[in-house]
C-alpha positions in Angstrom: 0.0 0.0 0.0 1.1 3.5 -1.0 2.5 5.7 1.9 2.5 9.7 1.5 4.9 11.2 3.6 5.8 15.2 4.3 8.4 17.7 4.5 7.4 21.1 6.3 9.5 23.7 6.4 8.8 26.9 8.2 9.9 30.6 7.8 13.1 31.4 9.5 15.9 33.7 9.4 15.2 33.2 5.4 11.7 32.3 3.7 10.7 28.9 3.4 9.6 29.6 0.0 13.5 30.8 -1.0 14.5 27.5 0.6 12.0 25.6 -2.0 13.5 27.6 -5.1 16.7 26.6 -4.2 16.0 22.7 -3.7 12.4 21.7 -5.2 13.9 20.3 -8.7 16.3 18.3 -6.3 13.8 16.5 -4.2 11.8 16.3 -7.0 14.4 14.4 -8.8 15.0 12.4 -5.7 12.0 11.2 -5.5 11.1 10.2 -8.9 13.8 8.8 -9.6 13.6 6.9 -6.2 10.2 5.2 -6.7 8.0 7.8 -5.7 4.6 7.7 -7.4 3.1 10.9 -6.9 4.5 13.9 -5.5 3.1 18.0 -4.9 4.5 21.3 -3.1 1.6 23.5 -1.1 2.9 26.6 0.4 1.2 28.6 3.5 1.9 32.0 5.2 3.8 29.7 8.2 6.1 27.9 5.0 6.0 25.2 2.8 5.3 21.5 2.7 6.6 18.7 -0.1 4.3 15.6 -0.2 5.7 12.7 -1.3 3.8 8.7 -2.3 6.0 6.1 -2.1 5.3 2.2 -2.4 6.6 1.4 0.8 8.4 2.5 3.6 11.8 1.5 2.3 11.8 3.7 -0.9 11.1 6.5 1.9 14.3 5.3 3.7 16.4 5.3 0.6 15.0 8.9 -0.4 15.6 10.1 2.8 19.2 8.8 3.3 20.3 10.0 -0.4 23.0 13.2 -0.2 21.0 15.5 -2.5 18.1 15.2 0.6 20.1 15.3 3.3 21.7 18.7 2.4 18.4 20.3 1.5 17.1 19.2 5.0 20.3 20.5 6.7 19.4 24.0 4.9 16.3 24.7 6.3 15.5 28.3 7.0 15.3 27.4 10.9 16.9 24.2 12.0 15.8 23.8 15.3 12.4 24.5 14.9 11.6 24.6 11.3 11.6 21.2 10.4 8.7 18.5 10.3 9.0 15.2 9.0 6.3 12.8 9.2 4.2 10.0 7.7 1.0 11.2 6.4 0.0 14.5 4.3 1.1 17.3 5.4 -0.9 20.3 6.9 -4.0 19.7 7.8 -4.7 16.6 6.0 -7.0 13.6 8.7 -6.4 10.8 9.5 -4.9 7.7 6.7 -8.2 5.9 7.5 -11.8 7.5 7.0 -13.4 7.6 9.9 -15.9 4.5 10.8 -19.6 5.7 10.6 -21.5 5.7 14.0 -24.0 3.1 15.0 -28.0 3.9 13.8 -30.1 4.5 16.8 -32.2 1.6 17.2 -35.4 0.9 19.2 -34.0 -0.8 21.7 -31.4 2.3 22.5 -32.4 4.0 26.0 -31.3 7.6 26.9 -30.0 8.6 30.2 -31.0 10.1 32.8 -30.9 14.1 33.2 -28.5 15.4 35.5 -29.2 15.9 39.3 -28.8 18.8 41.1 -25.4 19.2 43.6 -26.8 19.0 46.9 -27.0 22.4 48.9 -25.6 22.1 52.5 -26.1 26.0 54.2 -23.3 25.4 56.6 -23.7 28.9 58.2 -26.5 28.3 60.5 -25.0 25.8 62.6 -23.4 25.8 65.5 -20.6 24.0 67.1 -21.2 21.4 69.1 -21.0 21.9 73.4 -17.8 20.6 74.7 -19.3 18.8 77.5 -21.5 17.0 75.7 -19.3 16.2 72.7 -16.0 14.9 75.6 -13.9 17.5 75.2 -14.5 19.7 78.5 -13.5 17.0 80.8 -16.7 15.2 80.7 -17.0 11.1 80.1 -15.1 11.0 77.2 -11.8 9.2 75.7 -9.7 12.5 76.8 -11.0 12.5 80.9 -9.8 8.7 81.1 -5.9 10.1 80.8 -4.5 12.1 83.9 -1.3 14.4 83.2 0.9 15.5 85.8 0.4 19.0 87.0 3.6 21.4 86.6 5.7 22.2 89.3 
């Protein structure tokens, strides 16, 4: 099965689109000469993007590994940032495979239930608890069972 595969380059120091003058009729001749069977430039305000179809992946690799492709890559506009190299069209292109249509509702489908609510708690009229009656004041509790020594 036929793999496209893309080249972005983005705008730099220099143009992206004075990098592609300089090395389109190179990786053009790269690739056809390579094995690729369909090939096409698209240029954007943020730079440019070569598409390339190959057979298989191993064309890709011999494309990719030739001198005349290497150097153009190495003169990208911006090489830190300006590069992109990728399986699949470039851009904005989807996914390889369309995507699957959803299921039909059928009768049998149920819908679910509407949302509750967050209960309301209005914390502000309550009051703390006594301390006697709670065990805290020294009344039967787990505290009044333990005696500490008194300072001298």
């Amino acid at each position: 099965m036929a793999e496209w595969w893309s080249i972005e380059v983005l705008h730099g120091e220099l143009s992206a689109f004075r990098w592609q003058e300089q090395h389109d009729s190179a990786l053009i001749e790269a690739a056809l000469t390579n094995g690729a069977v369909d090939g096409s430039w698209h240029a954007d305000r943020w730079g440019v993007v070569f598409e390339v179809c190959f057979d298989n992946e191993e064309q890709w690799e011999t494309f990719r590994g030739l001198p005349a492709v290497r150097a153009a890559l190495d003169g990208v506009p911006d090489p830190v940032n300006g590069l992109l190299v990728y399986r699949g069209r470039g851009g904005g292109a989807g996914d390889r495979k369309p995507r699957q249509p959803k299921p039909a509702p059928s009768a049998s489908a149920v819908s679910l239930p509407e949302p509750q609510a967050a209960p309301y708690l209005d914390l502000t009229s309550i009051s703390p608890p006594d301390p006697v009656r709670a065990g805290t004041a020294g009344g039967p509790g787990l505290c009044s069972a333990i005696t500490l020594p008194r300072p001298a």
